[in-house]
Backbone bond lengths (Angstrom), bond angles and torsions (degrees), N, CA, C in turn:
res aa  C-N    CA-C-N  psi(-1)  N-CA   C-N-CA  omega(-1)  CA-C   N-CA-C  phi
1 X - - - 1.447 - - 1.532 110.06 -
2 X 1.533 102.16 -62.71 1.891 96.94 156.51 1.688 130.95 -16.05
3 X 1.257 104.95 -64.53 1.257 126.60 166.81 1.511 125.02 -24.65
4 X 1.739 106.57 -60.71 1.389 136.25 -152.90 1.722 92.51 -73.41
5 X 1.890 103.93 -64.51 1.241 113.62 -168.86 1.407 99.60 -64.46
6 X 1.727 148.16 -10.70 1.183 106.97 179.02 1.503 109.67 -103.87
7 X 1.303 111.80 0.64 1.734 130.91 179.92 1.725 86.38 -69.49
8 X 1.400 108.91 -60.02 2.025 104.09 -178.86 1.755 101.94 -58.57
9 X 1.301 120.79 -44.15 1.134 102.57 -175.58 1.560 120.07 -40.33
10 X 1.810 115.40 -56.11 1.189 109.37 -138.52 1.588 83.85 -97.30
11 X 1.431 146.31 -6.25 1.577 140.39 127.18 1.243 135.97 -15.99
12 X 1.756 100.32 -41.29 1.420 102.43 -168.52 1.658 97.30 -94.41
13 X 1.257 106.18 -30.98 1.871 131.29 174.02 1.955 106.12 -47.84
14 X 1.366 111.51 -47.04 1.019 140.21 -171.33 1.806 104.79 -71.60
15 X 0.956 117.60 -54.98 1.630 144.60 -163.30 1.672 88.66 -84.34
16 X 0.901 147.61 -51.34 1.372 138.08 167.28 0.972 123.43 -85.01
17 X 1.326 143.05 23.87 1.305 169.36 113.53 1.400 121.12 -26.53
18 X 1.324 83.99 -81.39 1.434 120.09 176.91 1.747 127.21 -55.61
19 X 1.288 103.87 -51.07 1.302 127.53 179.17 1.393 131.19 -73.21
20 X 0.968 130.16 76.67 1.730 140.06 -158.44 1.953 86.91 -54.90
21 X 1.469 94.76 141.07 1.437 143.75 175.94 1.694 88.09 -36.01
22 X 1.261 105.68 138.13 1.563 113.81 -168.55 1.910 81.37 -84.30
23 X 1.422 101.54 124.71 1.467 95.92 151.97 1.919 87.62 114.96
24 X 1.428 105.37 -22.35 1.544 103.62 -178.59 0.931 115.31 -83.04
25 X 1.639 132.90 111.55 1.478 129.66 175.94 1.679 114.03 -51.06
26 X 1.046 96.87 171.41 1.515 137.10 -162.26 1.620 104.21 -116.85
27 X 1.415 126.53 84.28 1.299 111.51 -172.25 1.448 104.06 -74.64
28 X 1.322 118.20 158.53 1.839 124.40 178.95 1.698 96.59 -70.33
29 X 1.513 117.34 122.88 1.843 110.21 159.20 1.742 114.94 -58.54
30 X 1.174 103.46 111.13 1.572 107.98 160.59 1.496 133.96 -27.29
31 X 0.893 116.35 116.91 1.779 118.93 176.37 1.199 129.92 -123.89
32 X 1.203 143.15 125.80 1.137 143.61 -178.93 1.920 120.90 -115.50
33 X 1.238 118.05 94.95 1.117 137.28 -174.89 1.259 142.19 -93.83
34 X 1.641 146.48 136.88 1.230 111.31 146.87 1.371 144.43 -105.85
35 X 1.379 127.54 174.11 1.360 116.64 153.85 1.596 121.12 -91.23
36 X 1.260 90.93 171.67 1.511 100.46 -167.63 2.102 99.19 -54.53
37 X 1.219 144.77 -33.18 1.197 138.92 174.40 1.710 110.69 -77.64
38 X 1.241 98.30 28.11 1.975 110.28 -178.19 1.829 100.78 54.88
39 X 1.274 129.87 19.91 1.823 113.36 175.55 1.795 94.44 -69.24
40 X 1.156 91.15 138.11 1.624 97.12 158.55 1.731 123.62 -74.44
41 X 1.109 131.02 130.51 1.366 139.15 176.76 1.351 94.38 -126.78
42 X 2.158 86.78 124.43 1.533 97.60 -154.21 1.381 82.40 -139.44
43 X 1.673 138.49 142.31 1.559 132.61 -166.86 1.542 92.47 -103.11
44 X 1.477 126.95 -9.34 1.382 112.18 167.42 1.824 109.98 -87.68
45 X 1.240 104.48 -8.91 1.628 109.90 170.65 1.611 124.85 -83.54
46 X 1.446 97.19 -8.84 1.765 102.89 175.82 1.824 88.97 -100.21
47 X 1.058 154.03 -6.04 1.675 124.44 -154.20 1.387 98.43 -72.92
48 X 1.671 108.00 164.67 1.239 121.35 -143.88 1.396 145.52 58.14
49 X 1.528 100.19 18.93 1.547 128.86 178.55 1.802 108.06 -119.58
50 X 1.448 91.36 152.31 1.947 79.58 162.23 1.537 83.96 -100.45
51 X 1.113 110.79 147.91 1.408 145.71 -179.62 1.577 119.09 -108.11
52 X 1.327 121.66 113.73 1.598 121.92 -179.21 1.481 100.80 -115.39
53 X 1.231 126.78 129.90 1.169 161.30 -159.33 1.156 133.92 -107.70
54 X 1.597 128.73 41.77 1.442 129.80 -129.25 1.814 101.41 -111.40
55 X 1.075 110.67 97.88 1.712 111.06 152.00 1.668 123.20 -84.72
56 X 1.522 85.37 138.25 1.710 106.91 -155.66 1.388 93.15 -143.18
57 X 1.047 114.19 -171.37 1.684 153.50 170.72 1.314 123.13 -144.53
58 X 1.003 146.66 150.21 1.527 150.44 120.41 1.724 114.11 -21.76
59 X 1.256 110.55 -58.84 1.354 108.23 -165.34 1.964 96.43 -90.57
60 X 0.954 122.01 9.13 1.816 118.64 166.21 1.425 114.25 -89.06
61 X 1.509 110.71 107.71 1.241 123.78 -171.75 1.790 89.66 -53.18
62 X 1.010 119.10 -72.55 1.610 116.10 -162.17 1.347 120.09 -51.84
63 X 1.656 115.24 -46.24 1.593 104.70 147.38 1.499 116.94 -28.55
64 X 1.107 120.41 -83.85 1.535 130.20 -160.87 1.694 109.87 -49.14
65 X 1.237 98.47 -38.43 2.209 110.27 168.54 1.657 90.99 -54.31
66 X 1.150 110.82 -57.43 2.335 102.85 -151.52 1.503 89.89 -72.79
67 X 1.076 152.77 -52.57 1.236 151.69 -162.64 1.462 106.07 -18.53
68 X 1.474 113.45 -79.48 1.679 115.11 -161.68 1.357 97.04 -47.72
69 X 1.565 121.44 -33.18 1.793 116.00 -159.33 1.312 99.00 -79.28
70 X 1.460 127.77 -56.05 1.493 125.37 161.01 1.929 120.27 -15.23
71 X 1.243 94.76 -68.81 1.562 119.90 175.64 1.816 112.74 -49.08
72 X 1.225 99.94 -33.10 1.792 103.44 -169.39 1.909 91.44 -87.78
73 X 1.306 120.15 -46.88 1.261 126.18 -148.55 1.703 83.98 -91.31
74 X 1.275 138.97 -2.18 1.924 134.52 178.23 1.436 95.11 -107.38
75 X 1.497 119.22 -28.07 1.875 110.95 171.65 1.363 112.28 -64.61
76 X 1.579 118.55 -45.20 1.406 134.49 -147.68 2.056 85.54 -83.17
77 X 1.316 131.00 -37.60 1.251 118.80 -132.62 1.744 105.98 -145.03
78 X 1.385 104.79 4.74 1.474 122.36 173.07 1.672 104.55 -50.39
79 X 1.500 97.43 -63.82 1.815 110.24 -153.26 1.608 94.12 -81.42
80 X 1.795 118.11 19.13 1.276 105.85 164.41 1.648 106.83 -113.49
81 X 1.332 99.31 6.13 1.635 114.43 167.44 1.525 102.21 97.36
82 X 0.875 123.93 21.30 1.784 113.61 129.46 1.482 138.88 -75.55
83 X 1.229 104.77 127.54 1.464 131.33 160.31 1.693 128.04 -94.85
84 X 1.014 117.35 135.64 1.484 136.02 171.44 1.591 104.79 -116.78
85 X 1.445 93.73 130.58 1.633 109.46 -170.23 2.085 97.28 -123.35
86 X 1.303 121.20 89.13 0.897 107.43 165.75 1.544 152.92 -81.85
87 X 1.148 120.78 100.00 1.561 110.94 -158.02 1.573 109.12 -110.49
88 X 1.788 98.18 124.60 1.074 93.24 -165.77 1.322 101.74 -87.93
89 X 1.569 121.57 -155.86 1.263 131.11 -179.47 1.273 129.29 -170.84
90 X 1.536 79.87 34.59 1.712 105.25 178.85 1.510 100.09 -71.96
91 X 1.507 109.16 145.50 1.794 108.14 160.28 1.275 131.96 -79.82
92 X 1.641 120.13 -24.07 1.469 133.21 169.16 1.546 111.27 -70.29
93 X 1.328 120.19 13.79 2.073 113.04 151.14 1.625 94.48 76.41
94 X 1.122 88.27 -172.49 2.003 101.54 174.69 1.777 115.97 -56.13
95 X 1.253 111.70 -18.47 1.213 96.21 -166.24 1.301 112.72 -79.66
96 X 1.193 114.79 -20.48 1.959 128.56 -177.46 1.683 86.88 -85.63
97 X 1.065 111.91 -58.20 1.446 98.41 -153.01 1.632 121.49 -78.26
98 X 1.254 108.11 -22.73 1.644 115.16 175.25 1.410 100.89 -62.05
99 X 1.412 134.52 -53.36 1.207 113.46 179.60 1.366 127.99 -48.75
100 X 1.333 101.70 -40.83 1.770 102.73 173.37 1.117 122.29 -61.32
101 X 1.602 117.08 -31.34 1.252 113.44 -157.49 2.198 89.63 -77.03
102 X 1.197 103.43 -33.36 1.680 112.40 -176.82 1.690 97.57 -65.98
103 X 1.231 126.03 -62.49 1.115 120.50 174.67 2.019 115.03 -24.33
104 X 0.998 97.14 -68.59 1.655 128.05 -159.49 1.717 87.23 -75.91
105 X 0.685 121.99 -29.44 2.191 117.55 -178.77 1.409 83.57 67.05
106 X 1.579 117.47 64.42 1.914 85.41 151.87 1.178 100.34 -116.38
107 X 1.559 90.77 139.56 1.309 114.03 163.90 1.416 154.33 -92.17
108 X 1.598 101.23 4.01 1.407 123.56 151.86 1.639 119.85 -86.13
109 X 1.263 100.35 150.11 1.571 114.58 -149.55 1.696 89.97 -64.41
110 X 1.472 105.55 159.18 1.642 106.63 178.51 1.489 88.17 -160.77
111 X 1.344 91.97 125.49 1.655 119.34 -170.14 1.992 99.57 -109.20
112 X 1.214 101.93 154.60 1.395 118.71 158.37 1.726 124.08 -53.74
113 X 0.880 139.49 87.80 1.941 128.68 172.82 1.375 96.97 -67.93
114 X 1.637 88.05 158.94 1.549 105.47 156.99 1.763 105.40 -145.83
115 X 1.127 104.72 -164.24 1.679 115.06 -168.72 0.608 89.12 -60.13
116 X 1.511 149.40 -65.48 1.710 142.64 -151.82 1.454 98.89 -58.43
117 X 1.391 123.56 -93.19 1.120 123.66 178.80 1.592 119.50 -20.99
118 X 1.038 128.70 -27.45 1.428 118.57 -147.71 1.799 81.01 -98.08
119 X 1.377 115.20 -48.22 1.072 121.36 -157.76 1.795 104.52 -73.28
120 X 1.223 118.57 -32.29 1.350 102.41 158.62 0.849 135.24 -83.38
121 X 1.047 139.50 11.77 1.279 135.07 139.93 1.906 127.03 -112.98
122 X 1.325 100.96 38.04 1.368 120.49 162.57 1.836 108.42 65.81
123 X 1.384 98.26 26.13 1.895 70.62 175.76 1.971 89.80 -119.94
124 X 0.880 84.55 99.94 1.995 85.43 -178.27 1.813 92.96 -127.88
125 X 1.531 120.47 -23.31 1.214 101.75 -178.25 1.861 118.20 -115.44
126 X 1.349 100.00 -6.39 1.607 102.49 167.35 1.753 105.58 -131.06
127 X 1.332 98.96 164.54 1.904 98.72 148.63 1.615 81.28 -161.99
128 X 1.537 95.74 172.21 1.828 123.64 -7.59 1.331 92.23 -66.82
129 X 1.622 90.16 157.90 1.505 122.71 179.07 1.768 88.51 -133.83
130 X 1.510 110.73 138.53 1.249 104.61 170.87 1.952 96.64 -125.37
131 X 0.980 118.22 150.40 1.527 125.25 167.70 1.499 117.35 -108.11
132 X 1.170 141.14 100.15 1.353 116.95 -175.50 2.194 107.80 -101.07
133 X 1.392 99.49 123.69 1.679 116.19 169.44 1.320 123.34 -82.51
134 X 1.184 115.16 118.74 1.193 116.13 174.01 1.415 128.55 -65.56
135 X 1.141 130.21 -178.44 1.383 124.93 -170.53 1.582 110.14 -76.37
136 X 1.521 128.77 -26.29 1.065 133.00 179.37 1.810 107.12 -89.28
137 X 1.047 105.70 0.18 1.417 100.82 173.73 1.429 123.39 92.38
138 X 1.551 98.65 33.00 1.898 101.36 -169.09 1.720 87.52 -131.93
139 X 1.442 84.86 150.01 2.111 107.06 172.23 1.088 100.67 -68.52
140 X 1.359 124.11 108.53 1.970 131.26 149.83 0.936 113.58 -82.65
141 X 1.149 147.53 -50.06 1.866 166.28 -143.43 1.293 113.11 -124.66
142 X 1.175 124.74 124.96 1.780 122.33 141.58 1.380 107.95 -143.85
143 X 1.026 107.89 110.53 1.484 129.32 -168.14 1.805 95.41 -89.45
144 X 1.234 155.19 147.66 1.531 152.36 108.31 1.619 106.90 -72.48
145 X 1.459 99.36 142.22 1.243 111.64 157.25 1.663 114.26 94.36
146 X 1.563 120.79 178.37 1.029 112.26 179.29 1.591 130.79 -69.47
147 X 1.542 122.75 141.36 1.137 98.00 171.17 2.000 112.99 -156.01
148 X 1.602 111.43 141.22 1.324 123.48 -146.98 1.743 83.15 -68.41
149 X 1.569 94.73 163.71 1.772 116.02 172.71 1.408 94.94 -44.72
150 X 1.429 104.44 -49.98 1.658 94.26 -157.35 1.093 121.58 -61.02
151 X 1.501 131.83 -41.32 1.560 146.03 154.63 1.714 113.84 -44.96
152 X 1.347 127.75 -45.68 1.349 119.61 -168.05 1.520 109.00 -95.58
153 X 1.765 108.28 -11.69 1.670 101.61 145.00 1.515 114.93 -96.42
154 X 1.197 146.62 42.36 1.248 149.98 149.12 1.475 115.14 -104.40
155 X 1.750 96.39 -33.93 1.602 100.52 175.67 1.714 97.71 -71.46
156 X 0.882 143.03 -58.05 1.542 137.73 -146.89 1.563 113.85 -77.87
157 X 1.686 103.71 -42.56 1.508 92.77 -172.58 1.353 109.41 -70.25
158 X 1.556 126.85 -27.90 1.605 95.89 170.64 1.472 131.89 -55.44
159 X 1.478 110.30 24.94 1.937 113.34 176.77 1.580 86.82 -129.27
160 X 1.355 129.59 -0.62 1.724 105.00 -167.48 1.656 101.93 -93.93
């Protein structure tokens, strides 16, 4: 029994450690990226935006499903100061992915990821992973997995 309670001790020791202060933001990690026309996409170059954060692939069926809804809900809600930052995470570079991105008409910027990036901001073991930033520059959102227009414009406008 000794045992148990000090295994919970150093859990609960561990867990408040770990766990940032209820109420303490989460600043967004900085990135600096490009797109396939070399622009830099830089997350200290969007502040004062809510910022969506979307790792994908080419070859992720569920990526490739949210896209058009992404795309309808960044036409409708841009000029209210949203941004979509797409990072893919394909391994075949620009040459796989520029076509898609031409295929698909998107028109929010979509940069290259790598491990770093992916890993700070937690999508290294699923996508899509979406992150949504608030205008002051803190993590509200991390969504995994697929999700319809109607949900990823319900998720966002509560920051517009």
């Amino acid at each position: 029994m000794r045992f148990l309670h000090s295994v919970l001790a150093v859990l609960v020791a561990f867990t408040l450690v770990a766990t940032p202060a209820i109420g303490q933001a989460k600043k967004a990690p900085d990135f600096s990226l490009k797109t396939a026309d070399g622009k830099t996409v830089a997350m200290k170059g969007l502040a004062g935006k809510v910022v969506v954060v979307n790792f994908w692939a080419t070859w992720c069926g569920p990526c490739v499903k949210e896209i058009p809804g992404f795309l309808e809900v960044y036409g409708q809600y841009r000029s209210k100061g949203l941004e979509i930052v797409g990072v893919s995470l394909d391994q075949g570079g620009w040459g796989k992915v520029t076509p898609f991105v031409e295929k698909m008409k998107m028109t929010y910027p979509v940069v290259l990821g790598d491990e770093a990036v992916a890993t700070a901001y937690g999508a290294t073991q699923y996508i899509p992973t979406t992150v949504v930033v608030d205008r002051k520059g803190n993590v509200v959102e991390n969504h995994v997995g697929y999700m319809s227009k109607e949900q990823f414009e319900s998720l966002v406008k509560k920051y517009l």
